[in-house]
Phi, psi and omega in degrees: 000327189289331165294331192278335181288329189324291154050238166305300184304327164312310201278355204238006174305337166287322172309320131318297187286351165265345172294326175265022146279349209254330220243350182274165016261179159190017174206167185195140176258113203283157165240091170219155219295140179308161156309339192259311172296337174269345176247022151090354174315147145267140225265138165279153191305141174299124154242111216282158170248083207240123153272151162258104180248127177202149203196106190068035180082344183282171170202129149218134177262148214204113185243162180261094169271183162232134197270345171227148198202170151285191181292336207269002153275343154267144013265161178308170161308135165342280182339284303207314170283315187317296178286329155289326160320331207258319209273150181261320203235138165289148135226115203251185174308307170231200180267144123342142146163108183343331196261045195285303193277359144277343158305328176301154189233349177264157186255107181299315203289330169278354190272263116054267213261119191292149181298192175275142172107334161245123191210178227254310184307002180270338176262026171231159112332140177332296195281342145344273167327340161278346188255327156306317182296327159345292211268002161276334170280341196255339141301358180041043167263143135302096184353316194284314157349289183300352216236315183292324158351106160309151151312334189249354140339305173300330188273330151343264212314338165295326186272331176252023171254331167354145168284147157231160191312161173285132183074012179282106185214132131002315169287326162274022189286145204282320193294302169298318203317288192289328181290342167284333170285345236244304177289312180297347179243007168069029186282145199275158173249130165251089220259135162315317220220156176238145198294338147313324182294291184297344196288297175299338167297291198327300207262035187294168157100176189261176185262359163275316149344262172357293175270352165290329193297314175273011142323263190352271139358317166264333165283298194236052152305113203322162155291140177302316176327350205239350168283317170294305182335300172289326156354280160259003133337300221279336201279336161281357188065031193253128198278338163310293135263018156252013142304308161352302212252322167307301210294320184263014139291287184290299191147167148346158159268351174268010176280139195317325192295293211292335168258357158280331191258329241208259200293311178294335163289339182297310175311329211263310167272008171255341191283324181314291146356302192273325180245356193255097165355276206319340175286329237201330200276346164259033199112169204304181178216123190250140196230126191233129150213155182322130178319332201277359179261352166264000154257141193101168176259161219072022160291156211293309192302273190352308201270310161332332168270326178292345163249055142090011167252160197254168209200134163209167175283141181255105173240041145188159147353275193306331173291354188273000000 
């Protein structure tokens, strides 16, 4: 469990963002100057983490993102804008769209929220139940909130109440970045995945399971240090380490998290990919997914050569 909280913050940006239709406001995000912009430094050049998978005449470029980031990840590298700029079709984890909770075909506020007669302090101790309300006051969540919560809702809000480094948002995250460009230019978007798909992923487990996790979670709430870490890995392109910092986030690779959160979905997009027309037929296709799925084993690349495409890295313009 302790692997799964790491996670959630990589894995839960729709998710967030449908709790904070349902439940904001109650968090706010500040924009304020990098760490590199305060010690007055210029930040070293981006080395994207962009592949070429082609096969039979498809083509897709398949970039590695970060869903939160500073200012200083826009705009990506040339290369990154270049294949996109090529590509007829977006494809992301899930589809973009402002309309997240119409998209759903499941009743969120009932998966998310206990009926009346029930409420989440009931799967704790006193003294337990004082270390949450702690970390809702010290999180400016309001208590009753938290308390009308499933366990694992409640652990969303934890994983996005974290500290993170100053200017580190959501808004600068890679995924929205192309989905907006993605719209101005009126490129159609396709999601791997459906945000039902990930909503159930969240909320696997029992509600005891469930609520030791969000113990847990409030008890070993990350460190920003550990955002930097993944940061710059990810902004150094270094592929190494950020296998590294997923197998000690995520788990083993043979650990339940790590093949539930990681490898089965990667089989699931690689099989799309490889086989779903609609991915492929006006042309290349840009593929935006989390960094943590091109790296380690059972990455999305791996099994994509393994269904017969052939795939490299692109590190300038002339490679694409």
């Amino acid at each position: 469990m302790r692997n799964r909280r790491h996670y959630l913050r990589a894995f839960t940006r729709p998710m967030a963002l449908m709790l904070l239709l349902l439940v904001a406001p109650l968090m706010t995000i500040s924009a304020q100057s990098t760490r590199a912009q305060r010690s007055g430094t210029q930040p070293p050049e981006i080395v994207p983490l962009l592949f070429v998978a082609e096969r039979d005449g498809a083509v897709f470029y398949l970039y590695g993102s970060i869903h939160a980031a500073p200012p200083e990840a826009l705009p990506p590298p040339i290369e990154v804008r270049e294949a996109f700029e090529r590509s007829s079709l977006l494809v992301t984890e899930v589809p973009l769209s402002d309309d997240l909770l119409e998209s759903m075909s499941i009743d969120v506020a009932e998966m998310m929220f206990y009926p009346e007669g029930e409420s989440l302090d009931e799967l704790f101790t006193a003294n337990e139940w004082q270390t949450v309300v702690e970390w809702a006051r010290g999180a400016s969540i309001p208590i009753e909130v938290i308390r009308q919560m499933r366990p694992w809702a409640a652990s969303v809000m934890v994983a996005e109440s974290a500290p993170t480094p100053p200017g580190f948002s959501f808004e600068n995250g890679l995924d929205l970045y192309f989905g907006n460009k993605g719209a101005a230019r009126g490129v159609p978007n396709i999601g791997l995945e459906t945000v039902d798909e990930q909503l159930r992923l969240l909320a696997a487990g029992t509600p005891s399971e469930q609520a030791a996790l969000f113990l847990e979670s409030i008890v070993n709430i990350e460190d920003s240090m550990e955002v930097i870490d993944l940061y710059e890995a990810w902004r150094a392109g270094d592929v190494d380490a950020l296998e590294q910092i997923v197998l000690d986030g995520v788990g083993p690779a043979e650990s339940d998290a790590f093949v539930a959160l990681l490898v089965a979905r990667n089989e699931n997009w690689a099989d799309r990919i490889a086989n779903d027309p609609a991915l492929s037929l006006t042309g290349p296709s840009f593929v935006v997914v989390g960094a943590a799925h091109l790296v380690g084993p059972g990455n999305l690349l791996e099994l994509l050569e393994a269904d017969g495409f052939s795939v490299r890295r692109v590190s300038s313009s002339e490679d694409l």
